[in-house]
C-alpha positions as CSV (number, residue, x, y, z in Angstrom):
1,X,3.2,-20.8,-7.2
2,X,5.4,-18.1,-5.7
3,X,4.2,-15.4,-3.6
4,X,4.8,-13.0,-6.0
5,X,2.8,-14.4,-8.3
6,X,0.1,-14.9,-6.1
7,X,0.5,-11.2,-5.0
8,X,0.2,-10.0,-8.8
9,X,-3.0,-12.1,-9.2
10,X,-4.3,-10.6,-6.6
11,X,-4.2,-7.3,-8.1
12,X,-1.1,-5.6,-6.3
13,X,2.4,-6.3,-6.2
14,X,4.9,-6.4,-3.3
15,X,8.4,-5.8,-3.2
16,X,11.0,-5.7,-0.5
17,X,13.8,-3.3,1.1
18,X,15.9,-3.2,3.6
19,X,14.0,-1.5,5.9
20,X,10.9,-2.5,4.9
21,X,8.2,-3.2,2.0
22,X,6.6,-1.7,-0.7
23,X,3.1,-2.4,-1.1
24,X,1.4,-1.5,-4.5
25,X,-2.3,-1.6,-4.3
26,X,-4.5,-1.7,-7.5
27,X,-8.4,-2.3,-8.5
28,X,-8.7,-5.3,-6.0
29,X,-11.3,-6.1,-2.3
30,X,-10.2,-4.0,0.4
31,X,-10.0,-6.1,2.8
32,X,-8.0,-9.1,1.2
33,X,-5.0,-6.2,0.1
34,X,-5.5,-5.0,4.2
35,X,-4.7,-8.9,4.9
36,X,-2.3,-9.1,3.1
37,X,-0.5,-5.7,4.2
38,X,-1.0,-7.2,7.7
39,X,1.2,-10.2,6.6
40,X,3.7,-8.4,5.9
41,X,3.8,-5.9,8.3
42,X,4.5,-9.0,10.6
43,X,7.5,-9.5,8.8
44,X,9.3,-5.8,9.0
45,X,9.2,-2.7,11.0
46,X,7.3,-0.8,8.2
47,X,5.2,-0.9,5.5
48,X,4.9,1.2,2.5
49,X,1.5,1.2,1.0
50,X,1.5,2.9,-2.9
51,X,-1.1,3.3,-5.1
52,X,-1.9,5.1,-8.8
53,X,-5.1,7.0,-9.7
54,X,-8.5,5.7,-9.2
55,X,-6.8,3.0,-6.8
56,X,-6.0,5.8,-4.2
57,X,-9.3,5.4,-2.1
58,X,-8.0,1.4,-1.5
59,X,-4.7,2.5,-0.5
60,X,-6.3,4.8,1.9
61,X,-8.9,2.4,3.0
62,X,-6.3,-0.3,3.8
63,X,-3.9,1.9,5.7
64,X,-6.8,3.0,8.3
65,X,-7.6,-0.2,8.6
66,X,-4.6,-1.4,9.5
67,X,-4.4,1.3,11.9
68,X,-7.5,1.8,13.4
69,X,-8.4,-2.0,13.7
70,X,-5.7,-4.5,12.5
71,X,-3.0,-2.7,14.9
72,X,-5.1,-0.7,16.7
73,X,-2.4,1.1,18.9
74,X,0.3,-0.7,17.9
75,X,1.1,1.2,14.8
76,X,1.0,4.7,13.5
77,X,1.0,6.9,9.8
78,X,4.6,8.3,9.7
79,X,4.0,9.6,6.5
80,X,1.8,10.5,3.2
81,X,3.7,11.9,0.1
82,X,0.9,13.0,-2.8
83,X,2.1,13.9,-6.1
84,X,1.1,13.4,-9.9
85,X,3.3,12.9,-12.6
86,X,2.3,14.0,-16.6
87,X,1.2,10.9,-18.4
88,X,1.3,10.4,-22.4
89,X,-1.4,12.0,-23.2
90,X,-0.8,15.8,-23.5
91,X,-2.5,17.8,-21.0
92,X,-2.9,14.6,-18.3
93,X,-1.6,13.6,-15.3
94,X,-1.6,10.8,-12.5
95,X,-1.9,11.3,-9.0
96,X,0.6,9.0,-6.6
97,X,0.0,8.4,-3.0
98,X,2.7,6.9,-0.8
99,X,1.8,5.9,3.0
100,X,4.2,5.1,5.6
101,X,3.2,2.7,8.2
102,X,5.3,2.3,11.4
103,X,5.3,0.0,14.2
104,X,5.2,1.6,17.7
């Protein structure tokens, strides 16, 4: 089984860039999604952890604990973009979150 796969079963999805990757979290355990952000972190200089409506407390939870206990000092927020975007249904929207992790 690829990693991708995996990742997808999981309940988020990975992809990479150049500079870094791109972390989509969804409804899955906290602390698996932190352990595997952590793995990848080890890979590049930065992280970008996204997440889509009700899965924006995970994305939250998993970037402070990367900070504040994982990497403890050795990383830091760079930056948090909010925004929504209108869905299909008139009248309703979906929040976005984007965090930027950086290696110190």
């Amino acid at each position: 089984m690829l990693m991708e796969e995996s990742k997808e079963r999981a309940g988020h999805e990975q992809t990479e860039e150049s500079k870094g990757s791109v972390m989509e979290i969804r409804n899955d355990p906290v602390m698996q999604s932190a352990l595997d952000a952590l793995e990848i972190f080890g890979k590049y200089h930065e992280i970008i952890i996204k997440a889509r409506g009700n899965s924006i407390p995970n994305a939250v939870a998993v970037a402070n604990i990367l900070k504040d206990n994982m990497l403890k000092g050795k990383s830091k927020i760079h930056k948090i973009t909010v925004d929504s975007e209108p869905i299909q249904e008139m009248g309703r929207t979906m929040s976005n979150i984007e965090i930027i992790l950086k290696k110190i």
